[in-house]
C-alpha positions in Angstrom: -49.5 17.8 -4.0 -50.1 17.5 -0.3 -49.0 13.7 -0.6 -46.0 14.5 -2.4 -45.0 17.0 -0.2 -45.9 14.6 2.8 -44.0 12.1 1.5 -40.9 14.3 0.8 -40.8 15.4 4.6 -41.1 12.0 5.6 -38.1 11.1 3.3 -35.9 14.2 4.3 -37.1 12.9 8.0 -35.9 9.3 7.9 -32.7 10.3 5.9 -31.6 12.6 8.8 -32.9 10.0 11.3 -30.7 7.3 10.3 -27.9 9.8 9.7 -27.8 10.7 13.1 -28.5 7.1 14.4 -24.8 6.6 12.7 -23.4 9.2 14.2 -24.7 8.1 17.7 -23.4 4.5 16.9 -20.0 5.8 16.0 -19.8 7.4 19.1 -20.8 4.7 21.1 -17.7 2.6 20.0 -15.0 4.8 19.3 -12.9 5.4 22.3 -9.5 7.7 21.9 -8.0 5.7 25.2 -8.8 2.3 22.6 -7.4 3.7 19.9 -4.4 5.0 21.7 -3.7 1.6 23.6 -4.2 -0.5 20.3 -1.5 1.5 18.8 1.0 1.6 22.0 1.1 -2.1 21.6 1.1 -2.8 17.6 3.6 -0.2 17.4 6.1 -1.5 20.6 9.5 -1.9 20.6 9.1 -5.6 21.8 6.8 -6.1 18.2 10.4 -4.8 16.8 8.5 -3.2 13.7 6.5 -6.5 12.7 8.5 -7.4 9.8 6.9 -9.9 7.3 6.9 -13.6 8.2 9.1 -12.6 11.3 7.9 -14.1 14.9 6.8 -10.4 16.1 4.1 -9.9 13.1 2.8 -13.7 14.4 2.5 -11.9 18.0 0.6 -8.7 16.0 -1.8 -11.1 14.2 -2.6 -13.0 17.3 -3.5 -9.9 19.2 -6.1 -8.7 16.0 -7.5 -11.9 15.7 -8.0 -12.1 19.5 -10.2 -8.9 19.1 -12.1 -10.2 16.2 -13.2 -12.6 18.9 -13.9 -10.1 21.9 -15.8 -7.9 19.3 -18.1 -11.0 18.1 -16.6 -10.8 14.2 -16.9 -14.3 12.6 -14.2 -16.6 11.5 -14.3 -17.1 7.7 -15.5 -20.3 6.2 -11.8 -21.5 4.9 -10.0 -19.3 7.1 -7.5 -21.8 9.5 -7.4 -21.4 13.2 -10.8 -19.1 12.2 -9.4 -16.0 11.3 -5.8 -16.7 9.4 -5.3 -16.9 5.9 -1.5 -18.5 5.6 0.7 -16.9 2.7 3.7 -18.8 1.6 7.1 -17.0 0.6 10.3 -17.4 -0.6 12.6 -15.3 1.6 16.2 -14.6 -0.3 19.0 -13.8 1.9 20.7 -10.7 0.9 23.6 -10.2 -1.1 26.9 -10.6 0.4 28.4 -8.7 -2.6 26.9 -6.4 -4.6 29.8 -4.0 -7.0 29.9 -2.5 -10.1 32.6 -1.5 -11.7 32.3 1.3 -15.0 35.7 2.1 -17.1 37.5 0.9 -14.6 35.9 2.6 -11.3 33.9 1.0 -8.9 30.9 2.6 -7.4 29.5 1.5 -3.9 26.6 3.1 -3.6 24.1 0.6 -5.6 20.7 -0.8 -4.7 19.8 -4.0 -5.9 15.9 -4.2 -7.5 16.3 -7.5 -8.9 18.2 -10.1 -9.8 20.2 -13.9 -9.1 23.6 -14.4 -8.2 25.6 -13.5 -11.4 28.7 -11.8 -12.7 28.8 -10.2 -15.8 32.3 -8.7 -17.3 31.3 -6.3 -20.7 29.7 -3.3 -22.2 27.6 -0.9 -21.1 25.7 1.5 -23.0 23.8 4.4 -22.4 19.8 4.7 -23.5 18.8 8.0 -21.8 15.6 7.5 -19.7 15.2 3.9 -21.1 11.9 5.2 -22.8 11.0 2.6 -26.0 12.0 5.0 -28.2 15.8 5.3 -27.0 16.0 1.7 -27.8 15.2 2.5 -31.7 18.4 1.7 -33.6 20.8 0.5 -30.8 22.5 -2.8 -30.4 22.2 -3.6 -27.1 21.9 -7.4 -26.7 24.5 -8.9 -24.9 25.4 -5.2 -22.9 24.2 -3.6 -19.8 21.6 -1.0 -20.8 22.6 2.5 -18.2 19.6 4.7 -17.5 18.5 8.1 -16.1 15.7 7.6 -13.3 12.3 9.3 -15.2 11.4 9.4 -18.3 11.8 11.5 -21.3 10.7 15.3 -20.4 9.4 14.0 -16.3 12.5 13.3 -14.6 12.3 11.2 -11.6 15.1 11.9 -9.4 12.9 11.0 -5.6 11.0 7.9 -7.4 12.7 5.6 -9.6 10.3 2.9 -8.6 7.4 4.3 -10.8 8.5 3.1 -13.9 10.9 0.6 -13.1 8.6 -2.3 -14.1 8.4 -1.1 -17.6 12.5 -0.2 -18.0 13.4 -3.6 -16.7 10.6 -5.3 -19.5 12.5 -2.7 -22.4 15.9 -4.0 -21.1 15.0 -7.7 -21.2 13.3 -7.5 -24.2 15.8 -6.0 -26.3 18.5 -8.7 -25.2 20.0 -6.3 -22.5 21.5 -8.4 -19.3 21.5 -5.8 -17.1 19.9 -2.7 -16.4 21.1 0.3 -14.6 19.4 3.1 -13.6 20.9 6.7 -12.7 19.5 8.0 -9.4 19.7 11.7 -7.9 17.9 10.3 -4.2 19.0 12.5 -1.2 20.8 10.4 1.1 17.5 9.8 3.4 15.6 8.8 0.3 18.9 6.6 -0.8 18.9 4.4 3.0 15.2 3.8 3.0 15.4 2.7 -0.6 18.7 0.8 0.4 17.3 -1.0 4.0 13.9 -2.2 1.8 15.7 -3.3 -1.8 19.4 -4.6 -0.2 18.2 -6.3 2.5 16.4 -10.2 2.5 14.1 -10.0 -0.1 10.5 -11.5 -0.2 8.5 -13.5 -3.2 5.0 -15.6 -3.6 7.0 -17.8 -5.2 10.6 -19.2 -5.9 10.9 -16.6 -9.3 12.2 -13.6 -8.3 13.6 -12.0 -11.6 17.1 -13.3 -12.8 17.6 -10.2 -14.5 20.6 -7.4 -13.1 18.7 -3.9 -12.2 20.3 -2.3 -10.3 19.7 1.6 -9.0 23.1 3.4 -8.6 23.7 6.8 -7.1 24.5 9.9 -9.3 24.3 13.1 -7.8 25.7 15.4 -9.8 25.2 13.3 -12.8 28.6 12.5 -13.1 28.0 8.9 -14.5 25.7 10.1 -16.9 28.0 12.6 -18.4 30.5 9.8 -18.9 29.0 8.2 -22.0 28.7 11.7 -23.4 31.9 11.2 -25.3 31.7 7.8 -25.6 29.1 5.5 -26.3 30.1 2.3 -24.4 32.3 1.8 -21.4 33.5 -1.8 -19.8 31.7 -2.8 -17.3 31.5 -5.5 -14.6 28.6 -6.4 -12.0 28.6 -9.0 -9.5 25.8 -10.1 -7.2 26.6 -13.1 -5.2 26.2 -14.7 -1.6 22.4 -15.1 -2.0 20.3 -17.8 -0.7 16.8 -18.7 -0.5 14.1 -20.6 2.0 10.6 -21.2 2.0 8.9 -18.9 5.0 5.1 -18.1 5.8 3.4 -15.4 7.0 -0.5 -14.3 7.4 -3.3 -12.5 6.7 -6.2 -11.8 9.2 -9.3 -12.3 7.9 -13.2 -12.3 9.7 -16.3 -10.8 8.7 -20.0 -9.5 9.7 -23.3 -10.3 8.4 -25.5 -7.6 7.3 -29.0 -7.1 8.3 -30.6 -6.5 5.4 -32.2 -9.7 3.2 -30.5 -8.9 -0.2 -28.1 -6.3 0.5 -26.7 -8.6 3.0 -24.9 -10.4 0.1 -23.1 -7.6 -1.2 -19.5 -6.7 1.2 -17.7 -4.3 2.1 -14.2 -5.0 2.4 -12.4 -2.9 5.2 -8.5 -3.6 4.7 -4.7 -2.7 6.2 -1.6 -4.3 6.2 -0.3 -4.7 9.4 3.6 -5.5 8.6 6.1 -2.8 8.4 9.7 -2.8 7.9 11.4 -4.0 11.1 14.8 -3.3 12.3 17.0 -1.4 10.5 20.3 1.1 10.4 20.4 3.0 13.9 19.8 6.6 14.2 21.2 9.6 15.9 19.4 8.6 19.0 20.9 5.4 18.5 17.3 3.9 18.0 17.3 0.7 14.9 13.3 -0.2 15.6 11.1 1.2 12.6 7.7 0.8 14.5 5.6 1.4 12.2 2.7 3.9 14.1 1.5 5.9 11.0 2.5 2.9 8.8 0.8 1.3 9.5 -0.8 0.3 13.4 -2.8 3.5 12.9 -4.5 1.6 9.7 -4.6 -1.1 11.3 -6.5 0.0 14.3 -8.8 1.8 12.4 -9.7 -1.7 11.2 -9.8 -3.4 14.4 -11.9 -0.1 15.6 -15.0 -0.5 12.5 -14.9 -4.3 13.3 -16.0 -2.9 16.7 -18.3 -1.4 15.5 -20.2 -3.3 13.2 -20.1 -6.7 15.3 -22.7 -4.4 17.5 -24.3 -2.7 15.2 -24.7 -4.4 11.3 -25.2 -2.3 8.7 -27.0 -3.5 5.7 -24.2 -4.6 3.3 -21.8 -7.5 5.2 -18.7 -6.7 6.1 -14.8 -8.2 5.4 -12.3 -7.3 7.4 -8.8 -8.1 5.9 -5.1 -7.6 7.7 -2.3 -8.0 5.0 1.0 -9.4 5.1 3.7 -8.4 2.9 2.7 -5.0 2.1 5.9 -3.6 2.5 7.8 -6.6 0.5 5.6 -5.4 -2.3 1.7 -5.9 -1.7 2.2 -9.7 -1.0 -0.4 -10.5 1.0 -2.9 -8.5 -0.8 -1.7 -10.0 -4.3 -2.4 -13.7 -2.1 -5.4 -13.3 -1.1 -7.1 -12.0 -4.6 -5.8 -15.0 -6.2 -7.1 -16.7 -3.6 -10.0 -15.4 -1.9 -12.0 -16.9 0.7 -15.1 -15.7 -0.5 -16.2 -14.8 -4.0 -14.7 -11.8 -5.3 -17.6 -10.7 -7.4 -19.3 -10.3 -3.7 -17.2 -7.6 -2.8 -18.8 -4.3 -3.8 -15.9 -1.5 -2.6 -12.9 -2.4 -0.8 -11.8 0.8 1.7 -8.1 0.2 2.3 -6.7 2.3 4.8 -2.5 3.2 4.3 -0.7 6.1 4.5 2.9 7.2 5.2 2.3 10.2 7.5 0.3 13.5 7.9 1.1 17.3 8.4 -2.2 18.9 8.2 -5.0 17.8 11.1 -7.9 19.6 9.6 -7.6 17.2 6.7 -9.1 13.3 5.6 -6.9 12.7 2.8 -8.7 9.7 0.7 -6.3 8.3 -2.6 -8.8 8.1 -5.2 -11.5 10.2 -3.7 -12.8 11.3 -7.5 -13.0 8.0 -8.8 -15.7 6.1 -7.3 -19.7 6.9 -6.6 -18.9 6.6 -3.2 -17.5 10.2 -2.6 -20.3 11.7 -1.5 -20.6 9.7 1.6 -17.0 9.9 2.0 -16.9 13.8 2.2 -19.6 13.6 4.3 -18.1 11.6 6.9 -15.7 14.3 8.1 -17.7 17.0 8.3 -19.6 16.2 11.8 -16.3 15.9 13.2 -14.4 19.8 12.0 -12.2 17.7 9.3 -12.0 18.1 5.4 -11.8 15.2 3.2 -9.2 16.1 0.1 -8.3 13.6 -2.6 -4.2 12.6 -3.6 -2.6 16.0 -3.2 0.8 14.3 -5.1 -1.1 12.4 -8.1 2.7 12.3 -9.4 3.6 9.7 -7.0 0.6 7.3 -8.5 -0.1 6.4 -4.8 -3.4 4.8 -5.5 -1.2 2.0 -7.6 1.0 1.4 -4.7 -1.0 0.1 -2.1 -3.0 -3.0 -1.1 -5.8 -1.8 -2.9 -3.9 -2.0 -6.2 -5.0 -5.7 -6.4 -8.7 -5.3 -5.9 -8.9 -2.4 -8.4 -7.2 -4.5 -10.7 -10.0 -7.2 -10.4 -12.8 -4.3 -11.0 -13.3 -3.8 -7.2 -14.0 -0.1 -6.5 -11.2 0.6 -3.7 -9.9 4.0 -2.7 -7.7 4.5 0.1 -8.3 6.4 3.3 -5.1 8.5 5.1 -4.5 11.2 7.6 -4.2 14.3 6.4 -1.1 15.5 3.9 -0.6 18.2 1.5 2.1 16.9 0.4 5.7 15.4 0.8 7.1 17.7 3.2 9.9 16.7 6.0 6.9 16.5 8.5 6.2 13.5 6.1 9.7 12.3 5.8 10.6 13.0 9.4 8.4 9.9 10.0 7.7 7.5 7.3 9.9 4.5 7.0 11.8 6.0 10.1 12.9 4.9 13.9 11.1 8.1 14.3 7.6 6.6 13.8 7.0 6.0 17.6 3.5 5.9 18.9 4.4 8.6 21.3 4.8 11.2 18.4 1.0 10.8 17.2 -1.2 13.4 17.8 -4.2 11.2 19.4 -6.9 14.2 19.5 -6.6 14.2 16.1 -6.9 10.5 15.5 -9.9 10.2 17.5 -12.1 12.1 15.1 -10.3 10.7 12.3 -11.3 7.3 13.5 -14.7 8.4 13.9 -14.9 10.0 10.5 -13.7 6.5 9.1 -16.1 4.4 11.3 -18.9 6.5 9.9 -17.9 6.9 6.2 -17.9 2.8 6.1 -21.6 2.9 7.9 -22.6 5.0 4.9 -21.5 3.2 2.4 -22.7 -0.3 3.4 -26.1 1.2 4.1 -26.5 3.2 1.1 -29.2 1.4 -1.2 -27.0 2.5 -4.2 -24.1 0.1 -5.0 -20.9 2.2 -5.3 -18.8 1.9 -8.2 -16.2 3.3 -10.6 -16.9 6.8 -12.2 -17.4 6.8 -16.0 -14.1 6.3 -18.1 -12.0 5.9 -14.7 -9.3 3.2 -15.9 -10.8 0.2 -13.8 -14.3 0.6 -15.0 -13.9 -2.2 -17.4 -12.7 -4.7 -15.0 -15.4 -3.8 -12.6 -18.2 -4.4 -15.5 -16.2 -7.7 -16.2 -16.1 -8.8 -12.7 -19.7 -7.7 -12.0 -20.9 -9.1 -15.4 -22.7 -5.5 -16.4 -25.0 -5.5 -12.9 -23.7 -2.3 -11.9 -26.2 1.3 -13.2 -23.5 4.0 -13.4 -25.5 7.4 -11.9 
């Protein structure tokens, strides 16, 4: 009993030892004047909001890949130039015009999701929400299907997105050519959906969808209340004026050996994308540069600051640090590189991607998808030295864990949550910022960031030393890919 008891001490005694020789390495790295400089350049008005495959994100990827090399991370075998991973896209100009015209009236106020140059003169008939079950019994081939945003009994009047994958498959598969979906987006909502969708578009390759959806204002629900009394109305929809031309742009890849003899082929990938949504519609102050410093230099920097870190101090598990492109023209340069990865994918062990659109509570971590791996323990644990709370997705209606770069890896059975600042919710704090001129890096609160940086530094130490490999909780929707990509290695605890 004496030796067990010994033992237990001694256990207890090295656990808290190398607990607090993580915390003492965090600390030795993590610098608020770093974090705040890193920022103050990523997030400039001369980067003019790093916009993918534009000149400025080039400039942005130069600067992190300069620091991979003042921090002693390693180029990656494949990678060109050492630490780039080129991404080739198809850039589509955007439309010159864009009308629609129902019974007779045009409406202006249209957002184009997809789509060629076409015009279409016909019949448009009204489906509801769209849902498979509103298509039961109607003739729609040859017509333009007219939608509400949501979905029978959950509404969607902020996020038509969401489903809009599904609607357009529904629409195309029942013969439909078109596809238009009723939207009740406040006008802040309606510009940033307008300056992303209507603007020069981005693809991985030369196929973006021929198919008409288009997202059309209805406030009031006038439109809607239209077919009400009539089943069809005329309608005619033009797109036209588009052109396309092959661009590139980048990801920013290097990585860290770990120290210890097996573990050391096991990674951890630590990810961001670093593009945003460059220059857009001016504001009140007259100000057109979205700069990006919530969304998303300050993920960004928390990248360049664990890279830091672990070039001087290696934790077990070997580290990948990956910079995407294209995140903003839909996870691009995420959706690249798993298709095309420059080390094998069934190597990577958890992938903790860092995004976020904001914060408005500083007592808070706020970690997408906190629940669903083994890993939350450490992750909690990584705020508390440091006064802050780590929550999981306080708006689980917004499915934000399928709409970041992380999206791909969990896909491929890659345990990959998502670490944010600190949000209860959509609240104007929120929208004040995201997707805004607003988003300067002189509205951040930097007191704050510096023990949020820490508590990420020190959550990623934990996880690539932890003798347990993390993975996805029982039943969690991914679990199967992870035990297919993993070929059953992985003991669920």
């Amino acid at each position: 009993m004496k030796l067990i008891y010994t033992l237990l001490l001694a256990s207890c005694f090295i656990t808290t030892s190398l607990a607090q020789n993580d915390l003492k390495k965090v600390k030795a790295t993590v610098s608020k004047s770093e974090i705040q400089g890193h920022i103050y350049f990523l997030a400039s008005d001369e980067l003019k909001g790093r916009a993918t495959a534009s000149s400025e994100l080039d400039i942005a990827a130069q600067y992190i890949s300069t620091h991979f090399v003042r921090y002693g991370v390693k180029p990656v075998l494949g990678a060109e130039q050492g630490y780039f991973q080129t991404v080739p896209f198809i850039k589509t100009t955007a439309p010159t015009t864009l009308s629609l015209t129902l019974d007779g009236k045009p409406y202006r106020q249209l957002i184009k999701e997809s789509g060629s140059n076409t015009n279409i003169s016909g019949a448009a008939i009204f489906l509801n929400y769209g849902d498979s079950l509103d298509y039961l019994n109607q003739q729609v081939n040859g017509k333009v299907v007219v939608v509400k945003a949501g979905s029978n009994g959950k509404p969607a009047p902020f996020s038509p997105t969401l489903l809009r994958r599904e609607k357009k498959r529904l629409a195309s598969k029942y013969g439909a050519v078109g596809l238009v979906e009723l939207c009740t987006m406040d006008e802040q909502l309606w510009k940033q959906g307008e300056h992303r969708f209507n603007g020069d578009r981005m693809e991985l390759v030369a196929e973006e969808s021929p198919f008409p959806y288009l997202w059309m204002a209805d406030s009031n629900g006038e439109i809607a209340t239209q077919f009400s009394s009539r089943k069809e109305l005329p309608v005619e929809l033009t797109i036209k004026g588009m052109v396309t031309s092959k661009v590139v742009s980048r990801n920013v890849v290097g990585m860290v050996e770990g120290t210890d003899p097996q573990l050391k082929n096991e990674y951890i990938i630590y990810s961001a994308h670093y593009d945003h949504i460059g220059i857009g519609e001016p504001n009140a102050e007259n100000d057109s540069i979205f700069n990006g410093a919530r969304d998303n230099a300050v993920g960004t920097v928390t990248v360049l600051s664990i890279a830091e870190n672990l070039a001087k101090y290696p934790t077990k598990r070997s580290a990948l640090f990956i910079m995407f492109t294209g995140e903003e023209v839909g996870l691009l340069g995420s959706k690249w590189y798993v298709e095309h990865p420059l080390l094998p994918l069934h190597q990577m062990v958890f992938c903790f991607n860092f995004d976020n659109g904001g914060y408005n509570d500083t007592s808070l971590i706020t970690i997408i998808g906190l629940g669903r791996t083994t890993a939350e323990k450490s992750l909690k644990e990584a705020g508390t030295p440091f006064g802050l709370k780590v929550t999981d997705d306080p708006a689980p209606e917004q499915n934000l864990f399928d709409r970041s770069d992380n999206l791909h890896f969990a896909q491929k059975g890659i345990p990959a949550p998502t670490f944010g600042m600190g949000f209860t919710g959509f609240d104007q704090e929120i929208r004040k910022y995201y997707h805004q001129a607003a988003d300067n890096p002189n509205t951040l609160d930097y007191e704050y960031l510096f023990k949020f940086f820490q508590a990420y530094v020190l959550a990623g130490r934990k996880i690539a030393n932890t003798g347990q490999r993390p993975f996805w909780k029982v039943g969690d929707k991914y679990e199967a890919a992870g035990k297919k990509l993993y070929n059953g290695q992985i003991s669920i605890k």
